[in-house]
Structures are given as structure tokens and as C-alpha cells.
N, C-alpha and C positions, 0 to 999 in steps of 0.2 A: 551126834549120831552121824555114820559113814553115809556117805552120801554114794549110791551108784548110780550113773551114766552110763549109757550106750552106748556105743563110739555111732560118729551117725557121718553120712554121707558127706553132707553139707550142712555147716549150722549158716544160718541167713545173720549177717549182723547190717542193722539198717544204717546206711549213713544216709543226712541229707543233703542231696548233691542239686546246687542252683541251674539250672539247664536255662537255654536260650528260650526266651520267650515265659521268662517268668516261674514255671511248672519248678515240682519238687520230684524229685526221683529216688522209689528205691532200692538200693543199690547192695548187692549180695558181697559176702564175704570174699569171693572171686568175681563175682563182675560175668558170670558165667551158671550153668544149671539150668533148672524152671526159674528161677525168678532171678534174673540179673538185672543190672541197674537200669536199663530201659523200662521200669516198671513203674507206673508213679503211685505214691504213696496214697493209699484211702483216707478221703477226708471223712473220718468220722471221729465225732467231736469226744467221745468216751473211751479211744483207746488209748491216749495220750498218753497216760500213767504207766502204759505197761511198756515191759523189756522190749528193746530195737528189737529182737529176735518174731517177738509175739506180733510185732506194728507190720516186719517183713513181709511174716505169716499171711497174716490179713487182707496185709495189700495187694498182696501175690494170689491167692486166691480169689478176690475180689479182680482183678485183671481178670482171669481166667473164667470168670461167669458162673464160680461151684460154691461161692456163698456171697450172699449180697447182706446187707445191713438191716437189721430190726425194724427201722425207720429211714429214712433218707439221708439221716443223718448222726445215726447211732448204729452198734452192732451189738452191745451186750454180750460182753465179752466172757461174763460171768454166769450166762444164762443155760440151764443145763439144756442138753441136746436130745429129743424127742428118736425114735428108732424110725419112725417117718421123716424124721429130716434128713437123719444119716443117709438112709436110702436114697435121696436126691443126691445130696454130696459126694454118694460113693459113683450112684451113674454120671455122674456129673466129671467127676477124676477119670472115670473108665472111659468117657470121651477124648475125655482130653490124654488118653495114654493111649489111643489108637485101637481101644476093644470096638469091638464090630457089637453093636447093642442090639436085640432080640428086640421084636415089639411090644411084648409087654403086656398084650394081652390075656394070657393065661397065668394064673397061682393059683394052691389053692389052700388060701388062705379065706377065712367067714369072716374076719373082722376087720375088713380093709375097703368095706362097703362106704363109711362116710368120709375114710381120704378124699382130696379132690383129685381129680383125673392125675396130673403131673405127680403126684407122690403116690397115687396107687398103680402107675405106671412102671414108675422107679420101684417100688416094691418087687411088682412081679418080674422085672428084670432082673433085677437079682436074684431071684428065686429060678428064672430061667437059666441064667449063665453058673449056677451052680453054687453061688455065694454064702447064700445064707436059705435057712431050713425053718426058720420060725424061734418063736418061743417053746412052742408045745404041737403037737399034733393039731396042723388046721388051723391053727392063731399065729400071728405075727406081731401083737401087739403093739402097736402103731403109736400110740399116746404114751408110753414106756419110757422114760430116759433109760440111755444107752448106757452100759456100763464101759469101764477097762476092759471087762474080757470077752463082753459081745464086741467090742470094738476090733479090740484084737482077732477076733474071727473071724467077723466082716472086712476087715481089713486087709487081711492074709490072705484069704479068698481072693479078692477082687484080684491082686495082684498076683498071684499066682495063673490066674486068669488072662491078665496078662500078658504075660509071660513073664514076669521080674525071678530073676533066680537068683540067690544069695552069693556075694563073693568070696563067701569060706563057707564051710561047716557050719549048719547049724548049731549053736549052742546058746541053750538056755540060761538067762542072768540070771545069778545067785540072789535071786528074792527069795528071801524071807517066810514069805506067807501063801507059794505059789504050789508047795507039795501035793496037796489033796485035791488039787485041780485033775480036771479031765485031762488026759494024753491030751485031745486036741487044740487046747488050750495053750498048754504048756508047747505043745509043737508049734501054734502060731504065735507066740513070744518067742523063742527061737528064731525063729524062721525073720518074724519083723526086725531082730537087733543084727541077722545075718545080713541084711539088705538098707543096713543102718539107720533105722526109725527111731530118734529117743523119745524114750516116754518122757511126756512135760510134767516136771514135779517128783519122778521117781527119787526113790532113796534108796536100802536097804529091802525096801518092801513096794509090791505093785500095787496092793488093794485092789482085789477084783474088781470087789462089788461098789469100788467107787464112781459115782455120776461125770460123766463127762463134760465139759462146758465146750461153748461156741470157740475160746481163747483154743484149748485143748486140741480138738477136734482141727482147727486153722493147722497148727506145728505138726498134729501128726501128718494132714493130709498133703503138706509142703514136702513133709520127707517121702512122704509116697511119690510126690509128681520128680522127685529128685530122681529117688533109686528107680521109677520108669524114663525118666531120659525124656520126659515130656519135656517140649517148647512152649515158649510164650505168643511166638509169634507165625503166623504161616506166609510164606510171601509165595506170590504169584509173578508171573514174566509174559508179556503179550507183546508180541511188534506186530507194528503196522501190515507190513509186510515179510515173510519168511525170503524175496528177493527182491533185488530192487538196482533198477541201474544206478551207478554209482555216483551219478549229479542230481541225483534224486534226497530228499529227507526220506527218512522212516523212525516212527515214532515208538518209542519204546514205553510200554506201560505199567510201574512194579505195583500190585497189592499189598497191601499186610493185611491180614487179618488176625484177633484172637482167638484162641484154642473154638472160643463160645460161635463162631462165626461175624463179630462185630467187626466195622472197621477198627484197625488202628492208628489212630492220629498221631501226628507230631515224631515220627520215628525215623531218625537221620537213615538215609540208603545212600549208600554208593555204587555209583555204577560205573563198570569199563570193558572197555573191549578188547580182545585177544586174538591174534589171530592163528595161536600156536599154544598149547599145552605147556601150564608155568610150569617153571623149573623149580623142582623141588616144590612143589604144593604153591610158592609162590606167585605174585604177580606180575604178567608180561604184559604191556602192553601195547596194541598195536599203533606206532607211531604212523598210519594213514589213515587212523579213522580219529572222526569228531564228533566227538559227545557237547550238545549244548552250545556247538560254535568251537569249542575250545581242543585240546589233546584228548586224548583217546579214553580218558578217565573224568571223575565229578572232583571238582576240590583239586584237595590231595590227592595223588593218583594211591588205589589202594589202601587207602585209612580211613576211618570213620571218623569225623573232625566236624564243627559246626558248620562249616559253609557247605557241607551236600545239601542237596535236599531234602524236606521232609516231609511225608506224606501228611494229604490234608484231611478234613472232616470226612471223607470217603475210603481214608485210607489209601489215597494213592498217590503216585508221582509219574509226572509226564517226561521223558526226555526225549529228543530231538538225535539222530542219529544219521550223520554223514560219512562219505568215506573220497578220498582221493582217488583220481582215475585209472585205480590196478582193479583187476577183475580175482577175487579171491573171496574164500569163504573164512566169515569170523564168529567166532564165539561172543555173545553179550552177556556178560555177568552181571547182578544185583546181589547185595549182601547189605546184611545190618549188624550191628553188636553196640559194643560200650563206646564211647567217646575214647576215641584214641586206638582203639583195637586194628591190629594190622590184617590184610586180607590174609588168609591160607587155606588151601582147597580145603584141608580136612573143618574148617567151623561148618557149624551146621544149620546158621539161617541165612542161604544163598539158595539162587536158582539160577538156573540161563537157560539161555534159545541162542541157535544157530540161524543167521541172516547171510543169505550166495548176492554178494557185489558183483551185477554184472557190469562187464568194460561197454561201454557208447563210445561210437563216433567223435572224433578229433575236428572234422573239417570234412567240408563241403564243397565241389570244385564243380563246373560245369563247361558246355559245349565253349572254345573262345565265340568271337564276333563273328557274323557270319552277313552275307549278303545275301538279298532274294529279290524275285520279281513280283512285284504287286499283282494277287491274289493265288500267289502260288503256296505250296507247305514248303516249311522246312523242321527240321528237327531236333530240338535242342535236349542234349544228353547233361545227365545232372551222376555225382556217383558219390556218394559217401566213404569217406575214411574211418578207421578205427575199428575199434572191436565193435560188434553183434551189430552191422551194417544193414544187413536183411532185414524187410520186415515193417523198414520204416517210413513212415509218410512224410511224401515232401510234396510241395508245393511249388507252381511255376506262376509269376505273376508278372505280367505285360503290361506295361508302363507307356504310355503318350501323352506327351505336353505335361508331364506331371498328375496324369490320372489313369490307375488302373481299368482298362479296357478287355480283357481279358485273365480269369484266373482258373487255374486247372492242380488237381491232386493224383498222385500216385505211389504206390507201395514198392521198395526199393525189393530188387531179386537176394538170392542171397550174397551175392557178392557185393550190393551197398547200389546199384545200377538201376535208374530208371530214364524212362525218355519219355517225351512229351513232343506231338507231330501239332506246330499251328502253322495254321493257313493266316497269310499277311490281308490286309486290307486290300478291296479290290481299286484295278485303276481304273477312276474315275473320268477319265478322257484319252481322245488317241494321240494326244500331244505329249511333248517329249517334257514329262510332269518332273517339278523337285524330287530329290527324295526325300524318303522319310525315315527317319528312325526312331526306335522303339529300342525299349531299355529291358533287359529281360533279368527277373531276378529270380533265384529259385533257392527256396527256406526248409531246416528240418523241423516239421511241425510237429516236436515233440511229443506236443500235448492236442494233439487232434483238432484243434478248433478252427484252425483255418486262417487264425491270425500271427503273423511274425511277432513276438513278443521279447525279441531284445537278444543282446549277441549270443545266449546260454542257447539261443533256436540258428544255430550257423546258416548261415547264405552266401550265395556268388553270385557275381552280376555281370553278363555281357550285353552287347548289345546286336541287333541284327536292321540290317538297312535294306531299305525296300526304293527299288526303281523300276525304272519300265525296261 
């Protein structure tokens, strides 16, 4: 017998790829679509038997949160599909393809009373967004295995819903047995092989009214998350800071999540920073800034390789973001893909944020040595160098015999300029006394505390002598 096929988007062919850390992954025909090789393979002990295509299926779905397993440990692959389950799997795809979902409250369907909440939910969503119409006036038959051609009209809906539009003309495959079908039937056969969906098993003939299984239901719904352009993964982008002086860290924080909301663990990201729009969609990067300690990139700059990092049981990754003492503004990219996949603006699970490197002060210089008369003022000028000089607090601390005796704080003007007026010790007789000296140091107290904490906080030291 002629066997007819669809031509279909994406067929999924499973390889099993050893990944670090143990994990099995599976891995699409391209490496790319809704289920590329950063997917890992569902352990359930009953699909084994079946074609890589069907294990894909599964696995890929079960990542995405729109079918989970019979048991914990089985999926029953063979098990036909209830018109109450489809209804979960279909709102479940229409999540995951970016439909804005109704709440669900209203159908009006009479026999969707002993659904439980979450599939008389998903029922009436689809009855809201237009999908489906029942079996008959006012039923929906819920406990019904689905056939081929409710499937197909359930299907076609949802996605035209969508918005999936077919890359040619619709046209109907030459089955066999599909003449005496309703127009709309025949239009969403059509319609599904324009937007590349193969029917699992077809030949010559679709058979309507045949039941659909768990396996089935997996292939179709995979070519659906295709031909919508769904992802697998959502990543997020948070810094520390959106500015930040540039002897400063700021910590860069990527998410992944799946479609479902979970975290997603174990998924290489590479991060780098830019300070200029890549050329030709490629990767620049910016040779002052440091990612992690290191150049301006994770790993390999630009690749997805095992040594980036991988997000943890939260699904996230921390990096550490420095930059050299030029004052400019950079792009911070995160991206993920396949092992080995090279950046380019056009893939599409990246995100960034923009981080303004302000320039700090270079150095700190203050009044030279000066001379006074015991208990008189004098006044000691301190002025900051560098970029964004204004603004900052410095510190004057007065030293005798090796003990601070005096310590005083002031905010520099905007030109980096402050002063501090101290009065010396008084003289203590009218005779023609030593003198004294005191050691005068003044620090940028970066970080407001009060305390010099090492040469990153600049200082200058003169001294001022006190006689009669």
C-alpha cells in the first residue's frame, strides 16, 4: 500500500547526547525549533520501544508542562485520549504559543459538571476562544475519546487562534476516505498539512473516526509547538545596578524558565558585553569590561561550550560584572542554545539590559605642610581628581603621636573641592614651648563608613606644625 506523508516542518529525530554532569539530552534534527537538544529526554520506563521521533515527542512535551506521565513513571503511550484531556493539552499549547487565555469561567456546555476544576476550565476556554463547539448542542462530551477529525478541528482552531498561517495554499491530501467529510473538516486537514503537521500513521487514507492515543496526540502537538515558533525556554536579565561607578561590581542575574513557569536547570548561558552594536548580527566585545574576573565574555567568548555556566536548581546564574576606568555605556547580553552554537543577534533565546559605567576619581591631593600657632585654625584643602568628582565624601583625620585625635567628614563641590577649618591644640604655657606636629591625612570614603579601607579609598597626607 502507497504510504502518504505530509511534508511537515520539523520532524524531531532523537539522538542521545552524554552532556556534562551526567544528564541525557534530546536532541532535534536541527538542534533548533520547540524542542532542540537542550531538552532532556523523559524517563519513563514504557516508551523505550518506540521510534526516536515518538521518545522526541514526549520528551519535548513533557519539558513544556502540556503532558506529564500516567504514573511517575510511565506515560502509556498506547492509551487512547479522553476529549477532556485534549482540552488540557490544547490550553496547555496555547500557553505555550503566547494565546492570551479567557478565564474560563463560562460554556455552555450540561455535561462538564463532574470534570474537575482544571479540565472544566480548559474546556470552557476553548469554548471561549472560539475552538471548539461541542459534540452536539449543550454537550461536550468529556469522557469521549477524541477522534482524527475532532482532533483536527480542535487543532486547527487553536492555531489559527493563534495566529499560525500556512506557508502556501492550502491544500487538501489526497486520502482516500476524507470525500464525505464536512467542508470543515476537510478545510482543517488542509489547513494542518499547509502549516506542516504529519498525521502519525497516515497512509493513503486518514480514518476519521479513528481514536487517537497519548503517542499520536505527543507528534501532533510537537508540530503544532513548531509551526507556532513556540520556545522552550524563557530567559530573564536583571543587574544589580542599571549604573554603577566603574571600580564598582554589578551583578548580573539570567533566569531560564519553561514555557510552564518552572525553573530550568542545568542550561549552559553565555554571557558578554558590548559596548557597540555587533557587526553583521555578530559578536563584539567589549575589550574594558570583565565578566567574572576575566575578558568581556563567559568561556569562549560568544559560544555555547561546557565551561559557561549553568543555571542551578532555581534556574538561575549569577555573574559578577566589572569594567575598566572609561565612563561609557554597554550592552550585557545572555543567550543559550546547543553546545557549540555561535552567538547572532537574529537566535531567539537571548535577552540584555543596558548598564551607564560612571568614570571615579583617579587621585586625591590636598593643602602641602603648613605651619600654625597653638590654638589658632588653619585650613586644610583636599580636591579630588577624575571623572564625577562632586558629590563625594571625604574624610580629614588628625594624627598625634600615632593616635587619631581629631576626625571630620565633607562632601566634595562639584569640581571634586572640599575644606576642613581645624583649630590646633591650645598653648598650654607662656613659655617658649616645642613644637608640635600632627600628621594630617584626608581619604575618599567611598563607601560612607567612615573608615579608610585600603588604596581603592585614595589619600594624601601632609603635615601642619603648631608653635607659639
Amino acid at each position: 500500500m502507497k504510504r502518504y506523508r505530509v511534508l511537515t516542518v520539523l520532524t524531531l529525530v532523537l539522538v542521545l547526547v552524554l552532556v556534562e554532569g551526567g544528564g541525557l539530552s534530546a536532541q532535534g534534527g536541527t538542534g533548533s525549533g520547540a524542542c532542540p537538544a537542550t531538552i532532556p529526554v523523559a524517563r519513563f520506563s514504557d516508551v523505550e520501544h518506540l521510534p526516536a521521533e515518538s521518545i522526541g515527542a514526549i520528551s519535548c512535551l513533557s519539558h513544556y508542562g502540556i503532558i506529564a506521565g500516567t504514573t511517575s513513571s510511565t506515560f502509556s503511550p498506547a492509551l487512547a485520549v479522553s476529549r477532556s484531556q485534549v482540552a488540557r493539552f490544547l490550553v496547555r499549547t496555547a500557553g505555550a504559543l503566547g494565546v492570551e487565555l479567557p478565564d474560563g469561567e463560562a460554556s455552555p456546555f450540561s455535561d462538564i459538571g463532574g470534570v474537575d476544576d482544571d479540565g472544566r476550565r480548559s474546556i470552557s476556554r476553548l469554548w471561549e476562544l472560539g475552538v471548539t463547539r461541542g459534540t452536539e448542542s449543550g454537550l461536550f462530551s468529556p469522557e469521549e475519546p477524541v477522534s482524527r477529525r475532532q482532533i483536527a478541528l480542535l487543532l486547527s482552531g487553536l492555531l489559527k487562534v493563534a495566529g499560525v498561517q500556512a506557508g502556501s495554499p492550502s491544500r487538501v491530501p489526497p486520502f482516500g476516505d476524507i470525500d464525505g467529510l464536512p467542508s470543515s473538516v476537510t478545510d482543517a486537514i488542509g489547513y494542518l498539512a499547509g502549516i506542516g503537521v504529519d498525521w502519525p500513521g497516515a497512509s493513503d487514507l486518514f480514518e476519521p473516526g479513528r481514536v487517537v492515543t497519548r503517542e499520536e496526540v505527543a507528534l501532533l502537538l510537537v508540530a503544532a509547538l513548531d509551526a507556532g515558533r513556540a520556545r522552550p525556554v524563557r530567559l530573564a536579565l536583571r543587574l544589580s545596578a542599571s549604573s554603577a561607578p566603574t571600580s564598582s561590581v554589578v551583578v548580573a542575574t539570567v533566569t531560564a524558565t519553561k514555557p510552564n513557569g518552572d525553573p530550568y536547570p542545568g542550561l549552559f548561558v553565555d554571557v558578554f558585553v558590548s559596548q557597540i552594536r555587533q557587526r553583521d548580527g555578530r559578536c563584539v566585545v567589549d575589550p574594558d569590561a570583565r565578566v567574572n574576573g576575566a575578558d568581556g565574555g563567559t568561556s569562549v567568548d560568544c559560544r555555547i561550550d561546557r565551561a559557561d555556566p549553568r543555571t542551578d536548581s532555581a534556574g538561575e546564574v549569577e555573574i559578577g560584572l566589572a569594567h575598566s576606568p572609561i565612563a561609557e555605556r554597554d550592552r550585557v547580553l545572555a543567550w543559550t542554545g546547543p553546545l557549540g552554537q555561535v552567538y547572532h543577534e537574529d537566535l531567539p533565546d537571548q535577552v540584555r539590559a543596558s548598564i551607564e559605567w560612571l568614570g571615579v576619581p583617579y587621585r586625591l591631593v590636598i593643602t602641602d605642610s603648613v605651619d600654625g600657632r597653638f590654638g589658632e585654625r588653619v585650613v586644610v584643602r583636599a580636591r579630588l581628581l577624575g571623572q564625577n568628582p562632586g558629590g563625594q565624601r571625604v574624610v580629614l583625620l588628625v594624627e598625634r603621636d600615632g593616635a587619631i585625635v581629631y576626625a571630620r567628614a565633607a562632601t566634595t563641590s562639584p569640581s571634586g573641592r572640599a575644606s576642613f577649618f581645624y583649630r590646633g591644640p591650645p598653648d598650654l604655657s607662656t613659655n617658649n614651648d616645642d613644637e608640635l606636629v600632627e600628621v594630617l591625612r584626608v581619604f575618599w570614603d567611598r563607601n560612607a563608613n567612615g573608615v579608610h579601607d585600603g588604596p581603592a579609598e585614595f589619600s594624601a597626607e601632609s603635615t601642619v606644625t603648631w608653635d607659639d
